[in-house]
PyMOL Python script that loads the backbone (N, CA, C, O; Angstrom):
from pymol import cmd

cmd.read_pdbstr("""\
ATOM      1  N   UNK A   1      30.454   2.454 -26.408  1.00  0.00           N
ATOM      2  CA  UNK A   1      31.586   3.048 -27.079  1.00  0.00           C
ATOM      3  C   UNK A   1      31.806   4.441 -26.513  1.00  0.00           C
ATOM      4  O   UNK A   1      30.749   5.061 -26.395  1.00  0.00           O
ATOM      5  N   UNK A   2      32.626   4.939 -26.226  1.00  0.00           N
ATOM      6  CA  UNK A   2      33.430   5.622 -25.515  1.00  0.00           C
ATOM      7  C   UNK A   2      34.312   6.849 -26.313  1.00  0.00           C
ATOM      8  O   UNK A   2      35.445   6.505 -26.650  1.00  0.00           O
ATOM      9  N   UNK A   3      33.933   8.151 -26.625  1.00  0.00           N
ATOM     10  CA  UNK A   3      34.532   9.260 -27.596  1.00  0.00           C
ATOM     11  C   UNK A   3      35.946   8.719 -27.104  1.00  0.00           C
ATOM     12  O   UNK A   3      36.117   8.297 -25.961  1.00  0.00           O
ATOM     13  N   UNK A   4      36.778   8.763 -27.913  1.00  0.00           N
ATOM     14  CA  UNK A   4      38.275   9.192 -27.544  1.00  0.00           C
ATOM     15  C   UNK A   4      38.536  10.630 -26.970  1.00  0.00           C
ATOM     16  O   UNK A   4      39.677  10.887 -26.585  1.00  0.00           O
ATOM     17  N   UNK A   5      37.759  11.385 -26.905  1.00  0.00           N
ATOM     18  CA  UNK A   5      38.395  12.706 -26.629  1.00  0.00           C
ATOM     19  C   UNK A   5      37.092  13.035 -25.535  1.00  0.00           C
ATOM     20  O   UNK A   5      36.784  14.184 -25.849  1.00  0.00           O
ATOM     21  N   UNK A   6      36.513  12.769 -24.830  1.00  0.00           N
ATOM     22  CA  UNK A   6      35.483  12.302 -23.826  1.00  0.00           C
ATOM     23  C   UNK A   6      36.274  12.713 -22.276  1.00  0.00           C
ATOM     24  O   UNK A   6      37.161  11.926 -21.947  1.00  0.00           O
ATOM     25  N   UNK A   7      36.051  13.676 -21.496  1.00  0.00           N
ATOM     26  CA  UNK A   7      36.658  14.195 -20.379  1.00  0.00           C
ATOM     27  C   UNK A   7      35.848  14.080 -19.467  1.00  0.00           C
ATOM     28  O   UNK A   7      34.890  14.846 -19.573  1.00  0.00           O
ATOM     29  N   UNK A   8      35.844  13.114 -18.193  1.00  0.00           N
ATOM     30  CA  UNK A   8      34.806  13.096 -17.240  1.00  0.00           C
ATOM     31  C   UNK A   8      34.610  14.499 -16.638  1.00  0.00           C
ATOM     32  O   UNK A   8      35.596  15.097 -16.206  1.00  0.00           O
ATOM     33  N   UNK A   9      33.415  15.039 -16.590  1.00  0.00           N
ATOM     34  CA  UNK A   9      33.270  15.741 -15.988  1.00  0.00           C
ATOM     35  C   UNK A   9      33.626  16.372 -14.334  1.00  0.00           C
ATOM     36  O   UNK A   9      33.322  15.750 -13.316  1.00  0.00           O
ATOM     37  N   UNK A  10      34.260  17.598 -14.340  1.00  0.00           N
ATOM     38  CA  UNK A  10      34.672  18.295 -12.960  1.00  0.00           C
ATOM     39  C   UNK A  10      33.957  18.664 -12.312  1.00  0.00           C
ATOM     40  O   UNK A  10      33.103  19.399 -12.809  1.00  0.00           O
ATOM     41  N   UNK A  11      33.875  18.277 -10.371  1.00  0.00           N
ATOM     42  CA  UNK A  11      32.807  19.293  -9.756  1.00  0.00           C
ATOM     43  C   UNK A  11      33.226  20.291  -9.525  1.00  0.00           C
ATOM     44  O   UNK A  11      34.433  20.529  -9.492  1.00  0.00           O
ATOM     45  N   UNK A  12      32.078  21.335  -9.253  1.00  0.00           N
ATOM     46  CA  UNK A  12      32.627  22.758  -8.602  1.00  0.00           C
ATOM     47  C   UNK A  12      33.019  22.723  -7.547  1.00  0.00           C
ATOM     48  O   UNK A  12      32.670  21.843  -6.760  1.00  0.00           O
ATOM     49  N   UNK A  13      33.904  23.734  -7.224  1.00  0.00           N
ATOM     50  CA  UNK A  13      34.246  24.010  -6.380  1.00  0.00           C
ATOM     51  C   UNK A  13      34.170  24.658  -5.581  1.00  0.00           C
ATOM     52  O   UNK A  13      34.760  24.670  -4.500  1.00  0.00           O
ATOM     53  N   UNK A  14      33.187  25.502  -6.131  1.00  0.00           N
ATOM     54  CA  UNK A  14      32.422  27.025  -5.371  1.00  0.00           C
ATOM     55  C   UNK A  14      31.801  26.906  -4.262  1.00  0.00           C
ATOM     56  O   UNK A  14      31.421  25.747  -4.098  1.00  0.00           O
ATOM     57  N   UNK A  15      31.492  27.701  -3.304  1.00  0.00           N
ATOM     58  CA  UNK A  15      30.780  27.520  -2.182  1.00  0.00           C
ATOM     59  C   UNK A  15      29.634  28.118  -2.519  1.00  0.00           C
ATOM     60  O   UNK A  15      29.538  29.264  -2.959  1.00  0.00           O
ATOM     61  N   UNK A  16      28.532  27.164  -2.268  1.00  0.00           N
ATOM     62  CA  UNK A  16      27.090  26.918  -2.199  1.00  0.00           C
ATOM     63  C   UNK A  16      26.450  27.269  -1.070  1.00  0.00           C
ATOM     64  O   UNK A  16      26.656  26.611  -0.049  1.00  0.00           O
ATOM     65  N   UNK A  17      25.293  28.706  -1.059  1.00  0.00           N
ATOM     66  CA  UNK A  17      24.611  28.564   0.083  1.00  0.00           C
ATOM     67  C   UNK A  17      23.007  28.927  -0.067  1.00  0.00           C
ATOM     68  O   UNK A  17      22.300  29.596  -0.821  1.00  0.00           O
ATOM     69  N   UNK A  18      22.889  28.288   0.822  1.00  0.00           N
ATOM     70  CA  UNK A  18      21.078  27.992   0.485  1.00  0.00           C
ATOM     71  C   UNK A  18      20.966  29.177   1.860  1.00  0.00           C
ATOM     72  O   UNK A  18      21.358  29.094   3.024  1.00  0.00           O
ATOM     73  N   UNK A  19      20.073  30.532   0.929  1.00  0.00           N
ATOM     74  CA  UNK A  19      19.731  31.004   1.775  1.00  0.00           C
ATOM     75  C   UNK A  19      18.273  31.159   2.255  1.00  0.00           C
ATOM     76  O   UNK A  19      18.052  31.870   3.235  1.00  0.00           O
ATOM     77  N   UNK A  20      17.398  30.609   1.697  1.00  0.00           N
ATOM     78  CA  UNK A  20      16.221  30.318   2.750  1.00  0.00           C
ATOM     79  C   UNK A  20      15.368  29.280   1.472  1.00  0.00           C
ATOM     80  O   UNK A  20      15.715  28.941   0.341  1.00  0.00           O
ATOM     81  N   UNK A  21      14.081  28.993   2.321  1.00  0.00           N
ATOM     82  CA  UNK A  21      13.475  27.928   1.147  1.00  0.00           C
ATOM     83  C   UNK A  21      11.694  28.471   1.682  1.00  0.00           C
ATOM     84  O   UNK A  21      11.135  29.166   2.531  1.00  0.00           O
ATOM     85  N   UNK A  22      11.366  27.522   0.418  1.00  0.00           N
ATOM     86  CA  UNK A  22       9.972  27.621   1.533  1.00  0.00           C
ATOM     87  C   UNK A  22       8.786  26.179   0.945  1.00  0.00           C
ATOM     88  O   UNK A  22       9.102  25.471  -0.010  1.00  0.00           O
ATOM     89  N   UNK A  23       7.710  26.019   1.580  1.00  0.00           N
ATOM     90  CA  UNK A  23       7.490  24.921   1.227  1.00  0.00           C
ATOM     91  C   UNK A  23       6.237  24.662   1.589  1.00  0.00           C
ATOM     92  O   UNK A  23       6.063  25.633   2.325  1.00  0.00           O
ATOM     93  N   UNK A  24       5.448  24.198   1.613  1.00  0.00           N
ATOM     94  CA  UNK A  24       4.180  23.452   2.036  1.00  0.00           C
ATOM     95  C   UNK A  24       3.661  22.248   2.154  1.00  0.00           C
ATOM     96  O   UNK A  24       3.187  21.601   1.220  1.00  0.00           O
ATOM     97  N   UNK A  25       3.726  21.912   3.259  1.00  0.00           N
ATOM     98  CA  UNK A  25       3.235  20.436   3.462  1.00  0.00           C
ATOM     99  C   UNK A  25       1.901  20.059   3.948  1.00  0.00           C
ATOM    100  O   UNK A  25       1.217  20.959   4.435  1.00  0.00           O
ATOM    101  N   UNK A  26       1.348  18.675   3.883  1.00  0.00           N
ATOM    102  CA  UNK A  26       0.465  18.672   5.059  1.00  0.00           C
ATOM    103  C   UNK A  26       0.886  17.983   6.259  1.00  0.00           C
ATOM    104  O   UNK A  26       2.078  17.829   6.523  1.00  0.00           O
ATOM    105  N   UNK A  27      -0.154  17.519   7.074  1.00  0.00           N
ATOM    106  CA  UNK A  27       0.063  17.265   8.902  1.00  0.00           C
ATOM    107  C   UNK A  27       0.706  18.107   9.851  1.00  0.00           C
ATOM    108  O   UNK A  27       1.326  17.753  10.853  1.00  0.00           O
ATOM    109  N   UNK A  28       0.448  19.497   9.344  1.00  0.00           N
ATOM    110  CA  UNK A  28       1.265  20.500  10.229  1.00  0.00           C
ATOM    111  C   UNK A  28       2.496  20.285   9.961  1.00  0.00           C
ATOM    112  O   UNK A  28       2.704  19.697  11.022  1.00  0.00           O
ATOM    113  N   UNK A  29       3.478  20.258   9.458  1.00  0.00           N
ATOM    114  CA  UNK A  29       4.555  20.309   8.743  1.00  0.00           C
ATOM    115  C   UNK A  29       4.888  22.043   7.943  1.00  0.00           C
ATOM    116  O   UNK A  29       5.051  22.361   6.765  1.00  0.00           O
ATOM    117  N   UNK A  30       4.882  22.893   9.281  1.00  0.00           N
ATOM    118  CA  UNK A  30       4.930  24.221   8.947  1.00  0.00           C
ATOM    119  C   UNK A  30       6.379  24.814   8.684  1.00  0.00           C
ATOM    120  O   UNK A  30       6.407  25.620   7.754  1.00  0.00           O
ATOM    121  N   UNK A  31       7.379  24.614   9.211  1.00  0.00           N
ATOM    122  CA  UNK A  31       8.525  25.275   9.544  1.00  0.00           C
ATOM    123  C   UNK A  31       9.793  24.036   9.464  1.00  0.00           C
ATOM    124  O   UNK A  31       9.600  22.861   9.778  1.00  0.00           O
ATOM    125  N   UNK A  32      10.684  24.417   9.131  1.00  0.00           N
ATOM    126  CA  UNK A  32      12.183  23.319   9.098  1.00  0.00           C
ATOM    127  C   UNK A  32      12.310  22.337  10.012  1.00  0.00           C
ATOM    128  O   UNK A  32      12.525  21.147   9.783  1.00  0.00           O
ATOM    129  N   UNK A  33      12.100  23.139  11.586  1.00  0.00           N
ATOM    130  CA  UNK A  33      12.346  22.383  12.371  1.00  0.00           C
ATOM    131  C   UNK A  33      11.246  21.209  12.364  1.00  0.00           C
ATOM    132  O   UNK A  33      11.618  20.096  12.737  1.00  0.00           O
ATOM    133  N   UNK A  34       9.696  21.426  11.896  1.00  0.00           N
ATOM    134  CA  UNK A  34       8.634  20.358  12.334  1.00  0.00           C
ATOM    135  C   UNK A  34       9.124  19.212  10.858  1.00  0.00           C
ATOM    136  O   UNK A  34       8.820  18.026  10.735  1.00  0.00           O
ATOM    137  N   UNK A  35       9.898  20.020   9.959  1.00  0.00           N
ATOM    138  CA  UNK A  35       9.703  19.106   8.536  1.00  0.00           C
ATOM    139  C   UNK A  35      10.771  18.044   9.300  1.00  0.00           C
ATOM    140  O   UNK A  35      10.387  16.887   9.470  1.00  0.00           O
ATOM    141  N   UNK A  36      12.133  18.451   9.764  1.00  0.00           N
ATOM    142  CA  UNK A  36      12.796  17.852  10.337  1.00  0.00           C
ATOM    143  C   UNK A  36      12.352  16.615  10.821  1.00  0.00           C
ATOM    144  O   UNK A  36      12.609  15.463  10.469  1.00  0.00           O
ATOM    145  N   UNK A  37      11.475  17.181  11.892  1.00  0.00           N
ATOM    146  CA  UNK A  37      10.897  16.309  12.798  1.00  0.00           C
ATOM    147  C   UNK A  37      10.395  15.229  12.357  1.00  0.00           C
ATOM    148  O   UNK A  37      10.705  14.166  12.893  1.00  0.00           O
ATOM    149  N   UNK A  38       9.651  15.264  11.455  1.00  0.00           N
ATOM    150  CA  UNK A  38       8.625  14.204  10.697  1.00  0.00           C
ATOM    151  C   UNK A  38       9.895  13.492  10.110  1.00  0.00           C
ATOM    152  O   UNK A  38       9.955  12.291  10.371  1.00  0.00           O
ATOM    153  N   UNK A  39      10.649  13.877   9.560  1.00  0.00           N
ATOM    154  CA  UNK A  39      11.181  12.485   8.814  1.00  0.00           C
ATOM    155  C   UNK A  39      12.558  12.180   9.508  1.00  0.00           C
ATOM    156  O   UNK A  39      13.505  11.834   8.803  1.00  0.00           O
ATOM    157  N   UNK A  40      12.715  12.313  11.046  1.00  0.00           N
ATOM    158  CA  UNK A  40      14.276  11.647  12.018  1.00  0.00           C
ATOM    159  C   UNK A  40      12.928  10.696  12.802  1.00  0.00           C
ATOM    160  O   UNK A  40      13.270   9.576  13.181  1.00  0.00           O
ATOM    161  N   UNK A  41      11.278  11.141  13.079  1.00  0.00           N
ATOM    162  CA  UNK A  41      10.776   9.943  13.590  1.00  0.00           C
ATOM    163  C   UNK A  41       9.815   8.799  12.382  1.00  0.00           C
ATOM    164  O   UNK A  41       8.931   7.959  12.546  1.00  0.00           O
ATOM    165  N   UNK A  42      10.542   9.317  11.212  1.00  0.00           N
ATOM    166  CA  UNK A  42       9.835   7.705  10.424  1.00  0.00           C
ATOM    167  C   UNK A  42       8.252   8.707  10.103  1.00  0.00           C
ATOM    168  O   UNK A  42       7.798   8.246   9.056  1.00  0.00           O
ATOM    169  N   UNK A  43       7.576   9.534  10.474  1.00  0.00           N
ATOM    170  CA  UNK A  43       6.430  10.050  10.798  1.00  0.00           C
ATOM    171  C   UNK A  43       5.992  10.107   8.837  1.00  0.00           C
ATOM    172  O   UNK A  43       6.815  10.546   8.033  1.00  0.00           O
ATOM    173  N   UNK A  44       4.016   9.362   8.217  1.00  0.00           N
ATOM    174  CA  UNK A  44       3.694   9.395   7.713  1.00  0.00           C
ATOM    175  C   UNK A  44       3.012  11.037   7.798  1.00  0.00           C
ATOM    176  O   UNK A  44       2.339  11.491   8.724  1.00  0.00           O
ATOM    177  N   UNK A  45       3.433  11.753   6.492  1.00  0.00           N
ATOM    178  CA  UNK A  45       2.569  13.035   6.307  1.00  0.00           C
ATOM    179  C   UNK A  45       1.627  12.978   4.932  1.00  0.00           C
ATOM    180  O   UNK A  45       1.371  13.986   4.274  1.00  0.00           O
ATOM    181  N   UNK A  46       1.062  11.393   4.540  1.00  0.00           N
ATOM    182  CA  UNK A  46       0.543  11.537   3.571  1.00  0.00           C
ATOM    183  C   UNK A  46      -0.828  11.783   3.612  1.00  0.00           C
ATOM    184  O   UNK A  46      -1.198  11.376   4.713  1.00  0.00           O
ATOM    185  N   UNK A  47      -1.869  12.277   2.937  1.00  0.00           N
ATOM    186  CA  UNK A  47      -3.260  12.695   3.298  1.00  0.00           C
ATOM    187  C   UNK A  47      -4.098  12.493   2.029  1.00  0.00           C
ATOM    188  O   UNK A  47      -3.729  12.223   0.886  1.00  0.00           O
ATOM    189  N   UNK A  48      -5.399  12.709   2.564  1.00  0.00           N
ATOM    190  CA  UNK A  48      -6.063  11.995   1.203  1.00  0.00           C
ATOM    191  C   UNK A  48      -6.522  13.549   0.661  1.00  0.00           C
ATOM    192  O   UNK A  48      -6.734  14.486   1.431  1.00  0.00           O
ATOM    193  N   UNK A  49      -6.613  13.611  -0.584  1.00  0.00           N
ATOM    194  CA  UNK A  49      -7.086  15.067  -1.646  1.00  0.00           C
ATOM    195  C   UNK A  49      -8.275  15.088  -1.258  1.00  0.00           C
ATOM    196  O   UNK A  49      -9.044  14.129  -1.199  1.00  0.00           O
ATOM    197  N   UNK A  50      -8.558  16.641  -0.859  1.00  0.00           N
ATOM    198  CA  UNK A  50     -10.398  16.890  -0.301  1.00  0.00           C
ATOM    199  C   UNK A  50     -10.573  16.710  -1.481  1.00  0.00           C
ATOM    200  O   UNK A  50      -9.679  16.894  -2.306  1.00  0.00           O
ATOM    201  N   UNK A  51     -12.666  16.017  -2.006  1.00  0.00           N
ATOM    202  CA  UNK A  51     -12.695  16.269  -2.892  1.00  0.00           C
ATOM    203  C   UNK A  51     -12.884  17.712  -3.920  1.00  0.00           C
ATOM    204  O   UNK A  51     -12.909  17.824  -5.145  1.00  0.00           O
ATOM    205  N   UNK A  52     -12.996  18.688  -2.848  1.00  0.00           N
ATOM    206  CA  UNK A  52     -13.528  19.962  -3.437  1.00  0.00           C
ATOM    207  C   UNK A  52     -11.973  20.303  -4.020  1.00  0.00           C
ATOM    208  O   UNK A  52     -12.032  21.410  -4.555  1.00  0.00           O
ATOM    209  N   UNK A  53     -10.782  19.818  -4.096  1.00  0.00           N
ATOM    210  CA  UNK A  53      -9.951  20.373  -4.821  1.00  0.00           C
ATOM    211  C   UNK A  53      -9.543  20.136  -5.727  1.00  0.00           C
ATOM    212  O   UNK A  53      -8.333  20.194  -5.947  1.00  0.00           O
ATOM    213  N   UNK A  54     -10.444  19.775  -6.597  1.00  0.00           N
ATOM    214  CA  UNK A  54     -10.409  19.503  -8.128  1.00  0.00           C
ATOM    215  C   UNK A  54     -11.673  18.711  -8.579  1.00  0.00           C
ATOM    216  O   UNK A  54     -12.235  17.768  -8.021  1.00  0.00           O
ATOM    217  N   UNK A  55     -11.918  19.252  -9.559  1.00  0.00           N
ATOM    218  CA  UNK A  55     -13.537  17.862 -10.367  1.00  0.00           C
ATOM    219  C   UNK A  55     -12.052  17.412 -11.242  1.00  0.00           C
ATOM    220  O   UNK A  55     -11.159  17.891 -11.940  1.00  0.00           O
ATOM    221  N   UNK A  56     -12.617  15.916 -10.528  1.00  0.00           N
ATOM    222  CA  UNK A  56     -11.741  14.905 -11.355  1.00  0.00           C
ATOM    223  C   UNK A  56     -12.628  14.685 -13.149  1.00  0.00           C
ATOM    224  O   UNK A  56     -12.079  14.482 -14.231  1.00  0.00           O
ATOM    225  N   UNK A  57     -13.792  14.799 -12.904  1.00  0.00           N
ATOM    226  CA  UNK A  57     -14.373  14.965 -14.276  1.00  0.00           C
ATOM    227  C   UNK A  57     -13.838  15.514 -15.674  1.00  0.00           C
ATOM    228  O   UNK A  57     -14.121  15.102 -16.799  1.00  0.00           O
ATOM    229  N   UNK A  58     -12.671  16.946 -15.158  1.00  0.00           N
ATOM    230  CA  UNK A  58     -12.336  17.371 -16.079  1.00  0.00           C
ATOM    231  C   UNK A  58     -10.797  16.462 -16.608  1.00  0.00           C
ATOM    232  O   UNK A  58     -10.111  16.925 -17.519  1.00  0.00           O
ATOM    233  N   UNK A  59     -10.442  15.252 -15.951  1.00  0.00           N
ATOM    234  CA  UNK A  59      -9.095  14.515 -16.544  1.00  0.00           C
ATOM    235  C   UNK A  59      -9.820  13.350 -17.421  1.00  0.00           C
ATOM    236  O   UNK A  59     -10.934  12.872 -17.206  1.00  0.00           O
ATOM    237  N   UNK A  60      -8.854  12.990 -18.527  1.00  0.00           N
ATOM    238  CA  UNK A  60     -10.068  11.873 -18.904  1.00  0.00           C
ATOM    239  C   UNK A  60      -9.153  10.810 -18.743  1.00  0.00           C
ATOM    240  O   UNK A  60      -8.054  10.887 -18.193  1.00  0.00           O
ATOM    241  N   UNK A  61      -9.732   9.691 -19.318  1.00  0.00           N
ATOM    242  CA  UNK A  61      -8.963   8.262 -18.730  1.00  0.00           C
ATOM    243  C   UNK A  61      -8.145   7.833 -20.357  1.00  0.00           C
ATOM    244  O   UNK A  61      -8.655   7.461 -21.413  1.00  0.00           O
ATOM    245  N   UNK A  62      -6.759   8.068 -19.998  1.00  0.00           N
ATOM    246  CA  UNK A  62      -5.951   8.454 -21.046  1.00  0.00           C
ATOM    247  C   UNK A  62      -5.914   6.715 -21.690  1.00  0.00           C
ATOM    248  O   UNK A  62      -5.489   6.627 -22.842  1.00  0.00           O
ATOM    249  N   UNK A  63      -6.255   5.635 -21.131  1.00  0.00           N
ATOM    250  CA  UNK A  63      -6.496   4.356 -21.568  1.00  0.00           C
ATOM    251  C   UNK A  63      -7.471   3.764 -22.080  1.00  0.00           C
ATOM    252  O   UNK A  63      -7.623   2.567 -22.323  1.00  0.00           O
ATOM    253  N   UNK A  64      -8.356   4.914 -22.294  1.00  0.00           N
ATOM    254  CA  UNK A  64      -9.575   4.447 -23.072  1.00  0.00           C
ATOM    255  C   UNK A  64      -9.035   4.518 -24.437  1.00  0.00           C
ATOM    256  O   UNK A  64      -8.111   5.141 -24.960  1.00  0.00           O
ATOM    257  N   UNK A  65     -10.090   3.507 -24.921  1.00  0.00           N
ATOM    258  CA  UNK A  65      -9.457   3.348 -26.619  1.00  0.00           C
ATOM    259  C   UNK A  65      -9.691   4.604 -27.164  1.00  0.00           C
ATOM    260  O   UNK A  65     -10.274   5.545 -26.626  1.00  0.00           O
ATOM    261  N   UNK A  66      -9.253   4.557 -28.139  1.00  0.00           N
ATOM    262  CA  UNK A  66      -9.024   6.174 -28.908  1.00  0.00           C
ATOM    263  C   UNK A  66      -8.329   7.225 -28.006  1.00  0.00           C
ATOM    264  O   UNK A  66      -8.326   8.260 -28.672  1.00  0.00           O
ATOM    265  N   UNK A  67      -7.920   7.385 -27.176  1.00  0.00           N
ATOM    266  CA  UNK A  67      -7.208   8.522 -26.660  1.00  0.00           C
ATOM    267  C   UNK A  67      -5.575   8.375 -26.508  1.00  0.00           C
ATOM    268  O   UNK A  67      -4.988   7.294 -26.484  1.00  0.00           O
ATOM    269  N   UNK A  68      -5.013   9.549 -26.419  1.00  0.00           N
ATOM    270  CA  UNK A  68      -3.535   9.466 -26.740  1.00  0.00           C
ATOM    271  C   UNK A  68      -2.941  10.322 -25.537  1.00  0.00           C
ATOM    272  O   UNK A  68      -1.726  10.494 -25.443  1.00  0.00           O
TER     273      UNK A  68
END
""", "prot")
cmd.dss("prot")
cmd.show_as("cartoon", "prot")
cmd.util.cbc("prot")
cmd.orient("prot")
């Protein structure tokens, strides 16, 4: 059901500019041009978590009975 008085929304019209970003990846994926790079050749940048960067000990297993 549909308001009677319901106005699709307008885009802007304003000019948008992105003036810088920043970011962190892994596989050397330092700078625009290498992020570029990785995804015009298909290129996997996924990596496995060292374990020293986090004790998984402290998450608990939210599917155990009693937990919410």
């Amino acid at each position: 059901m549909v308001a009677e008085n319901y106005q699709k929304p307008t885009l802007a019209v304003e000019p948008l500019a992105i003036i810088g970003f920043s970011f962190r990846f892994p596989s050397g994926i330092e700078d625009p041009d290498s992020l570029w790079k990785t995804l015009v050749n298909g290129e996997v940048a996924l990596k496995d978590v060292p374990e020293n960067r986090f004790s998984i000990a402290n998450f608990r297993n939210i599917r155990a009975a009693g937990s919410t």
